[in-house]
VOGU-3710 file (C-alpha; in Angstrom, 3 decimals, decimal comma):
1> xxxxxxxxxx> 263,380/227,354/17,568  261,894/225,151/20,531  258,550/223,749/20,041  255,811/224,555/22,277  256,093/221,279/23,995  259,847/222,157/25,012  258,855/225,147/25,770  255,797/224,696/27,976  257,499/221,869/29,984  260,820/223,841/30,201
11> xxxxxxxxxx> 258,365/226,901/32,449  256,411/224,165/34,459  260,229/222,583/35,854  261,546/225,914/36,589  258,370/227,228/38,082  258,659/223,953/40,431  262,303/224,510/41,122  261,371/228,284/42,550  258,227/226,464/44,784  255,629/226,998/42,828
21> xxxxxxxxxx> 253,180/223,937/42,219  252,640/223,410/38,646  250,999/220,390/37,725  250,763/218,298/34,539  247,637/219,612/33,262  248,709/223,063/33,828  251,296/222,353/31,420  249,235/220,876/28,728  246,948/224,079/28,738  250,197/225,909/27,908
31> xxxxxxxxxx> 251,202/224,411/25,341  247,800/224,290/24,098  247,800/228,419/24,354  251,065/228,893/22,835  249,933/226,990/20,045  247,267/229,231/19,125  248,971/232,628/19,941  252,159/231,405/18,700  256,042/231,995/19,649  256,639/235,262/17,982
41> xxxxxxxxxx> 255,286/238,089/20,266  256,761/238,101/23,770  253,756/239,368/25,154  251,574/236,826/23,489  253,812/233,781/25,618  254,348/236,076/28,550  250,055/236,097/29,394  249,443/232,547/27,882  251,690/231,552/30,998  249,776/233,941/33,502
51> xxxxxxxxxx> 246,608/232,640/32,043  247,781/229,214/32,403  250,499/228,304/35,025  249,649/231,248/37,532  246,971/229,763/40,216  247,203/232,637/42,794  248,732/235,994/42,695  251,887/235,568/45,541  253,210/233,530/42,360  253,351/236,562/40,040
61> xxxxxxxxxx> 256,994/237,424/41,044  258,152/233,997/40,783  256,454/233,522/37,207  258,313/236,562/35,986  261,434/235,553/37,280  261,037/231,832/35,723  259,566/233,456/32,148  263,282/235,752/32,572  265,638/232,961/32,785  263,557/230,568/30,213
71> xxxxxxxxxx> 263,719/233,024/27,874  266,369/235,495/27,841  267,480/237,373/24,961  264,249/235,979/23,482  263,911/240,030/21,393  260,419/241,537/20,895  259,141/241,871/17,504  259,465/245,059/15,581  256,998/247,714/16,669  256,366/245,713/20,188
81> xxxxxxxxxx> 256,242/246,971/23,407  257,915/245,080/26,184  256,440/243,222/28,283  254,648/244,982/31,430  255,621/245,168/34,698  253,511/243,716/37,382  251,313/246,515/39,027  250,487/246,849/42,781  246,616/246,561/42,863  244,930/247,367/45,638
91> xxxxxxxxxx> 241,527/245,262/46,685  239,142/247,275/48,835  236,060/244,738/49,778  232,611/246,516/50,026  229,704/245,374/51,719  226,399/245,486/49,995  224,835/248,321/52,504  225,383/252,036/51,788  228,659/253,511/52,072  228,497/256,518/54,461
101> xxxxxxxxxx> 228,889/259,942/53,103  232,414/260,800/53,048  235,433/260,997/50,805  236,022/257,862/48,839  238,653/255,649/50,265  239,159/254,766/46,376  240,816/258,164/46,369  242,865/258,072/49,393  244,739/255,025/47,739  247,697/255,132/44,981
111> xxxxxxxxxx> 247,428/253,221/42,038  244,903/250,494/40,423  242,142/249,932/42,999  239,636/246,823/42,786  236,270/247,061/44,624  234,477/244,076/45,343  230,707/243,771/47,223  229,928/240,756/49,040  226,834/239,109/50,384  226,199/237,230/53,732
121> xxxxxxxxxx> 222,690/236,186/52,591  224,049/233,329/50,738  225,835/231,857/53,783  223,285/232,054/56,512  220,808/231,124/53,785  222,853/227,849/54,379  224,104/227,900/57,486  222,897/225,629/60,578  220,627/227,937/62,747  222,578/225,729/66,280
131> xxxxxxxxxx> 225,927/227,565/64,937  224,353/230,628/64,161  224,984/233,752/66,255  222,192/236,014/68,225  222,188/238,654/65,405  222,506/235,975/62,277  218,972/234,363/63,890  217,860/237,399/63,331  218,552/237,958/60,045  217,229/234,551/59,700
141> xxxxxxxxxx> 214,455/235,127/61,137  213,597/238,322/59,186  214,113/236,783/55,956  211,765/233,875/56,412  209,235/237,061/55,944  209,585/236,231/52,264  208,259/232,548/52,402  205,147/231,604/51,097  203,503/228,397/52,520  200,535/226,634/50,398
151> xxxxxxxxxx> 199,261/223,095/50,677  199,278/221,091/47,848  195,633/221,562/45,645  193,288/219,616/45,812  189,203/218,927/44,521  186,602/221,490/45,403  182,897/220,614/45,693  182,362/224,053/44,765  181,342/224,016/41,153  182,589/226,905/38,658
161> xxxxxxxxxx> 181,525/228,155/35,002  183,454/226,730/32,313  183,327/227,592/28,837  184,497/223,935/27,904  181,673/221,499/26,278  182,294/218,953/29,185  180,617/218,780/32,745  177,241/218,784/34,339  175,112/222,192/32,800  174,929/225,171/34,130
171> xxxxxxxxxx> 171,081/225,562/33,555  170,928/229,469/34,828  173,824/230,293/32,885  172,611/228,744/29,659  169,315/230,392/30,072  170,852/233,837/30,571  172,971/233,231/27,966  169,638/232,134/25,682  168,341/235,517/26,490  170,736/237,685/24,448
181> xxxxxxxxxx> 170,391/235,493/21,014  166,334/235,819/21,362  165,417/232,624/23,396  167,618/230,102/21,051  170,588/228,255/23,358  173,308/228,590/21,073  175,603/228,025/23,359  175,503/226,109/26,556  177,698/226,707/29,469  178,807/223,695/31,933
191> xxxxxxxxxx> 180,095/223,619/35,142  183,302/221,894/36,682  184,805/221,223/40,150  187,031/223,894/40,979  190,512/223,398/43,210  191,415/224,552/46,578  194,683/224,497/48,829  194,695/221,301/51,252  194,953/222,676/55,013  198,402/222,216/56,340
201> xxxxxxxxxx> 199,164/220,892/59,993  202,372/221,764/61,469  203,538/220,025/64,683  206,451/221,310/66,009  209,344/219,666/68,874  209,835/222,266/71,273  211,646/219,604/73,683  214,690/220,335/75,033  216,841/218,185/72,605  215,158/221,038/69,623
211> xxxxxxxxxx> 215,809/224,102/71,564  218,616/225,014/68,979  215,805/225,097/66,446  212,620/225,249/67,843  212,218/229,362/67,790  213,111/228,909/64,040  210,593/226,482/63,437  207,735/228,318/65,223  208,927/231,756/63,249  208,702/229,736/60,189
221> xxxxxxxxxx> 205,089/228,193/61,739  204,300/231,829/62,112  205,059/232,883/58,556  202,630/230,170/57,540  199,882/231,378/59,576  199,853/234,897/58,882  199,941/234,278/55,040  196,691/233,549/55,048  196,388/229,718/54,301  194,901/227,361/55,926
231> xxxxxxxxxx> 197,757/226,014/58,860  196,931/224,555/62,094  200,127/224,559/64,303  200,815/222,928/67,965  203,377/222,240/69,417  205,186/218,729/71,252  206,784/218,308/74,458  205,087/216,620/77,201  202,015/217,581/76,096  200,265/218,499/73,006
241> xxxxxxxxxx> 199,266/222,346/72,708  197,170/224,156/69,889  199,420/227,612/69,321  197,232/229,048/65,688  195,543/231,528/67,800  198,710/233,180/69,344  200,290/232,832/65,824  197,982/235,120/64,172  199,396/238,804/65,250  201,500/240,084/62,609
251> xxxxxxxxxx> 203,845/241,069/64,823  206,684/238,155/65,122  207,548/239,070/68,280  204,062/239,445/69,854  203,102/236,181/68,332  206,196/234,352/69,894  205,367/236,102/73,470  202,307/235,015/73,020  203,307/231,038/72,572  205,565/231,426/75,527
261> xxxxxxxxxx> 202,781/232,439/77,444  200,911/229,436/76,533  202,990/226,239/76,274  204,608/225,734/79,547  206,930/222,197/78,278  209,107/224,609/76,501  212,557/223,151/76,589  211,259/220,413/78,816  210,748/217,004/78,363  209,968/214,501/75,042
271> xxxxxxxxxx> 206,780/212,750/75,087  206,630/212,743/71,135  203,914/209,481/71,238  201,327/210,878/74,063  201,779/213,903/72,467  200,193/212,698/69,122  198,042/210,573/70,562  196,497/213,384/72,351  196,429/215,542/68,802  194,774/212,245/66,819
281> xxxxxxxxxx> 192,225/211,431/69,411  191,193/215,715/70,158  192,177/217,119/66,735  194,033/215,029/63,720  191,342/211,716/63,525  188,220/213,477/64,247  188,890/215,793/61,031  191,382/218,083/61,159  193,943/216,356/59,842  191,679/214,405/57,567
291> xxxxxxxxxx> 193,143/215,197/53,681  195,865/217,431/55,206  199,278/217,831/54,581  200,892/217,037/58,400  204,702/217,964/58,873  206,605/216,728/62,337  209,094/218,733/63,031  211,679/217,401/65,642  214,342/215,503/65,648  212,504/211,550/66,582
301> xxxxxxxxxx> 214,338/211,566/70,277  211,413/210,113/72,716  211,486/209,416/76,366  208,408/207,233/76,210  207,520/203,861/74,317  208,447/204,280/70,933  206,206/201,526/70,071  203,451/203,780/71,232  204,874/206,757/68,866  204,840/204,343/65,718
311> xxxxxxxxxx> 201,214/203,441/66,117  199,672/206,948/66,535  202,277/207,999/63,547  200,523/205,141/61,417  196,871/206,587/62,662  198,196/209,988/61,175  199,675/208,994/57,872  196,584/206,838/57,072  193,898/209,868/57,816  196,473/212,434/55,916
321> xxxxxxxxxx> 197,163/212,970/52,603  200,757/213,172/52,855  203,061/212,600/56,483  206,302/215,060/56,380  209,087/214,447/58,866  211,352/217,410/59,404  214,657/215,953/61,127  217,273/219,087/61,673  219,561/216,140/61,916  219,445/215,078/58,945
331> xxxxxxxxxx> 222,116/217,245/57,314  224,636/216,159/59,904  227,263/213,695/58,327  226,816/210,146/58,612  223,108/210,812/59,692  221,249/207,381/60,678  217,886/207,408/61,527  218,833/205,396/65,188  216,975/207,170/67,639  214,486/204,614/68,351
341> xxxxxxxxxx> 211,008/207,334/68,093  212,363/208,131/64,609  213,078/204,293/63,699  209,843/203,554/65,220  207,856/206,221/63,021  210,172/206,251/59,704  207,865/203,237/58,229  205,229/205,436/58,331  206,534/208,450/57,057  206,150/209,337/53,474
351> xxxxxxxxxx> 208,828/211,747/53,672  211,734/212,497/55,325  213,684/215,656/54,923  215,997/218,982/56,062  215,334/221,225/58,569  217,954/223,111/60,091  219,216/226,088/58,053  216,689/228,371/55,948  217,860/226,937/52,895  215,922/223,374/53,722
361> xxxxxxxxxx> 213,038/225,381/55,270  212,540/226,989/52,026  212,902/223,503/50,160  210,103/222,398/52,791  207,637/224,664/51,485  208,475/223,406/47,798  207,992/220,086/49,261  204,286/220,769/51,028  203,264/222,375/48,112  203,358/219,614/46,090
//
């Protein structure tokens, strides 16, 4: 009898003679699987091949036809039954919304069927919002409704109760505490500085070069602001304008009317260094910015003196607690920092990340929260 060696490379040549690619490691695993089903049930070699030297399902007819001629007159054991047939199965792809009422179409089919749900959410969770369509933005933009934006925590001055022995004492506490054991302090509370979220600044490109993914980034600005923490948001262009207000309906489309109504350099042109010096010397230096988590979002092209864009980005990084540059560019391949606003400010940035599918966005509010 032929070893499982002979055997296994004896399928692999004549599956390659009828044009189906079999490589060596494909093979290997069937020798591998006769060996531990063994060579005396038909149907044990027939499926250790279809488990092993069958990569897509076209190939069925030619594996049968190669399994025939390798082994003919090879006789089932006593008691066996033959191997099956291959079976016409049909595949009937579902998508993850309600069927309508109706008859089944799993009826209206003969033989095996095989239903299968898929989900979009996972590809335009990752997709780039320039190549997304008008009705994918929003979808988008409806599920950036689930993100939660915090600022990292930092030290109160508000003092709290703590039952720990450590900390300045709570006299009032201690005394009411006195009262209930007949005068005698027992125990003695202490107090300890309690933690707050640090305000987060968002300053967002709406130049023309970002016009791909500026309505993304203010709907994700928006998201921020109506979640109740602390987020100041403006926006860049030729000018630099203070949108928190018009943020704060609910409603994402009244909020987004309301910016349009408002900043009048959308699409316009990029003045990314008078823009923040306008924001350090009104807003960011004075206090605003002061301990804050600042994110840029735009993409570092700059009409004006980039020398004058590095400077004010070095007056923001050394008033903030942390500087976040949001480059949608960044996920294209073979992306270089070159543009000379975002070479000019890089030095001063403490991070650098994602921004153009809602994937990153969502890895941007791991990344403030930190």
């Amino acid at each position: 009898m032929a070893t499982v060696e002979v055997v296994a490379v004896s399928m692999a040549r004549t599956l390659r003679g009828l044009g189906v690619p079999t490589p060596p490691d494909a093979s290997v695993a069937y020798a591998a699987a006769l060996a531990e089903v063994g060579m005396g049930r038909r149907s044990g070699v027939y499926w250790a091949g279809r488990a092993t030297l069958v990569r897509h399902p076209e190939d069925i007819a030619a594996y049968d036809r190669a399994f025939a001629a390798v082994f003919e007159g090879f006789q089932p054991a006593d008691g066996e039954e033959p191997t099956p047939a291959p079976e016409s199965v049909t595949i009937l792809v579902d998508t993850e919304d309600d069927a309508p009422a109706g008859p089944d179409a799993a009826d209206l089919v003969d033989g095996p069927v095989l239903t299968l749900r898929w989900s979009d959410r996972e590809v335009l969770r990752a997709k780039d919002f320039a190549r997304c369509t008008g009705a994918e933005l929003d979808e988008a933009h409806r599920l950036m409704g689930d993100l939660r934006l915090v600022g990292a925590r930092r030290a109160s001055r508000r003092l709290r109760p703590t039952r720990r022995q450590r900390g300045p004492l709570d006299l009032g506490a201690t005394t009411r505490e006195a009262l209930r054991t007949g005068g005698e302090p027992l125990r003695t509370v202490h107090r300890r500085a309690g933690e707050r979220p640090r305000r987060v600044v968002l300053l967002c490109d709406v130049s023309g070069s970002m016009e791909a993914y500026a309505r993304a980034l203010v709907r994700f600005a928006h998201v921020a602001v109506v979640g109740r923490a602390q987020v100041e948001v403006f926006t860049l262009g030729t000018r630099c304008t203070r949108i928190t207000r018009e943020l704060g309906s609910r409603d994402p489309d009244a909020a987004l009317d309301a910016v349009a109504g408002v900043v009048d350099d959308w699409s316009g042109g990029t003045r990314l260094g008078a823009g923040l010096r306008t924001f350090n010397d009104t807003w960011g230096v004075r206090g605003l910015a002061r301990g804050a988590v600042v994110v840029i979002l735009s993409d570092g092209w700059d009409r004006g003196d980039p020398a004058v864009l590095g400077e004010q980005v070095r007056r923001l990084q050394r008033v903030a607690h942390r500087l976040v540059w949001v480059n949608p560019l960044k996920a294209s391949p073979g992306f270089a920092p070159i543009a000379r606003g975002m070479a000019a400010a890089l030095p001063h940035v403490d991070e650098l990340v994602e921004g153009h599918s809602l994937a990153s966005l969502e890895a941007l509010a791991e990344v403030i929260a930190r």
